[in-house]
C-alpha positions, 0 to 999 in steps of 0.5 A: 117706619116703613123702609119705603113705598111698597105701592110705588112698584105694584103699577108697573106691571099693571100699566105694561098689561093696560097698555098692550091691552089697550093697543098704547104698549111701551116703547121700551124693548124687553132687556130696557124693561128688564134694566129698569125693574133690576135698577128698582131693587137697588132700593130694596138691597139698601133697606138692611144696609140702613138696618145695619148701619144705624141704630133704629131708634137714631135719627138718622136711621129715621133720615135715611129711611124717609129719603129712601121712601121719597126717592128710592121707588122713584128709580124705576118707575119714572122710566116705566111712567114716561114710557106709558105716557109716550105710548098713549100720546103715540097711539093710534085711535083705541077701539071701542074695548079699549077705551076704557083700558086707556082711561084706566092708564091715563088716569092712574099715570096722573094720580100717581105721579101727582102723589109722587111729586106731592111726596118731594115737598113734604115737610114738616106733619101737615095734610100734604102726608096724606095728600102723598099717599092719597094720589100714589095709592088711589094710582094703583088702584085706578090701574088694578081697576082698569085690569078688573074691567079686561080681566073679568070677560077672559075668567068669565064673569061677563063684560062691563059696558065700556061707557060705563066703566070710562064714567066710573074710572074718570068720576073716582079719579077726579073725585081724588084729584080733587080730595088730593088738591084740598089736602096740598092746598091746606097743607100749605095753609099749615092745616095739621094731619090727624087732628079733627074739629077745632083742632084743626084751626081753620082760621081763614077763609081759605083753609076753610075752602082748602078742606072743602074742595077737599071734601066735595073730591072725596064724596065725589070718589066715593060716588065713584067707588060705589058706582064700580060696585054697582058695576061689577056685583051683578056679573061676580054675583052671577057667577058665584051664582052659577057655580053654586048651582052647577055644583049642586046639580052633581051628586056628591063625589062625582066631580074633579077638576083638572087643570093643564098649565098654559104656554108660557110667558102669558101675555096681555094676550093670552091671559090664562081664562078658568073656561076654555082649552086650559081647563076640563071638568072630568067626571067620574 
């Protein structure tokens, strides 16, 4: 069991990025900020309280764990989601650059918040579990792939088209939008998790329609998945690529590289690149 939702704090700094980049930053001041992740580790000081107060076999160690997963996480990052939201609705029209950025923080603020508010009415082992997990994970994921997209040209591994990742991002977040609407759908139904085939007990026609626009959201995902693979092989093989070469072309022991640390706290806007001023390649 574990003593919450470790994914459910790993958005916030993803989607504080994705919005300054992306020109929709937060309307939030820095010690608002800096309050809401504090009250977010009152969730993670209770977990040994929990330890110590019930035995781990007991239910009510179960109980308590099972509550801290469903709310505890809740405390920061509902704040920190609505922010985002206001951000976005408050925005001026994005840029070419940052529409894509955009589309990554829209569509990771859905699938997350559709996962959490799947969580609260969860009862009972029925699809709605993963259904839960499906939308909470696949919003984190959304945000780190946004992050990829802006990250990728400031390290130097070149630039996806902006059309093309908006088409990736939007193909996968619908494709698990769908996947999670089929799960909840069936777990209404009663449809049992981890069970496959007959055990299943898909007995009416609407079970039976539940699981498939469960399927038809997942292949629909999957298409999305491979189409950022698709998008992103070439420049990361390009650059490994290079590397190798460079590397070979100097004889051995005769290279070193120096690194000279960056004016701290980076911001969306000076992201430290591995080329540039912060970096020199010294030969001996």
């Amino acid at each position: 069991m574990r003593s919450g939702s470790p994914f459910r704090s790993r958005p916030i700094n993803a989607w504080l990025l994705l919005a300054e980049a992306g020109g929709a930053p937060l309307p939030l001041t820095p010690r608002t900020a800096a309050l809401l992740f504090g009250i977010g580790l009152v969730s993670v000081f209770l977990t040994p309280v929990i330890y110590l107060a019930y035995d781990v076999g007991s239910v009510e160690h179960h109980h308590m764990l099972t509550w801290l997963m469903r709310f505890g996480g809740g405390l920061a990052i509902v704040p920190f989601a609505l922010a985002a939201a206001l951000g976005l609705a408050r925005a001026p029209a994005p840029s070419p650059g940052q529409r894509a950025l955009r589309a990554a923080l829209l569509a990771s603020l859905i699938l997350f918040g559709a996962g959490g508010l799947i969580g609260l009415t969860i009862s009972g082992s029925n699809v709605k579990i993963p259904a839960h997990y499906h939308g909470s994970i696949v919003g984190v994921t959304l945000a780190f792939m946004g992050l990829t997209y802006w990250l990728l040209p400031r390290l130097g591994f070149g630039e996806v088209g902006a059309r093309l990742a908006r088409l990736q991002l939007w193909l996968y977040a619908g494709g698990q939008l769908l996947h999670v609407a089929g799960l909840v759908w069936s777990g209404g139904y009663g449809v049992q998790r981890k069970v496959a085939g007959a055990a299943e007990a898909l007995r009416g026609t609407g079970q039976i329609v539940a699981m498939g626009v469960m399927g038809l959201g997942g292949l629909v995902a999957v298409i999305g998945g491979t189409l950022a693979q698709i998008a992103l092989l070439p420049l990361l093989t390009w650059a490994v690529a290079s590397a190798l070469a460079v590397a070979g072309s100097w004889p051995s022991g005769e290279k070193t590289t120096e690194f000279t640390a960056p004016e701290w706290p980076v911001s969306a806007a000076t992201v430290l690149p591995l080329t540039g001023s912060h970096s020199r390649t010294v030969l001996s």
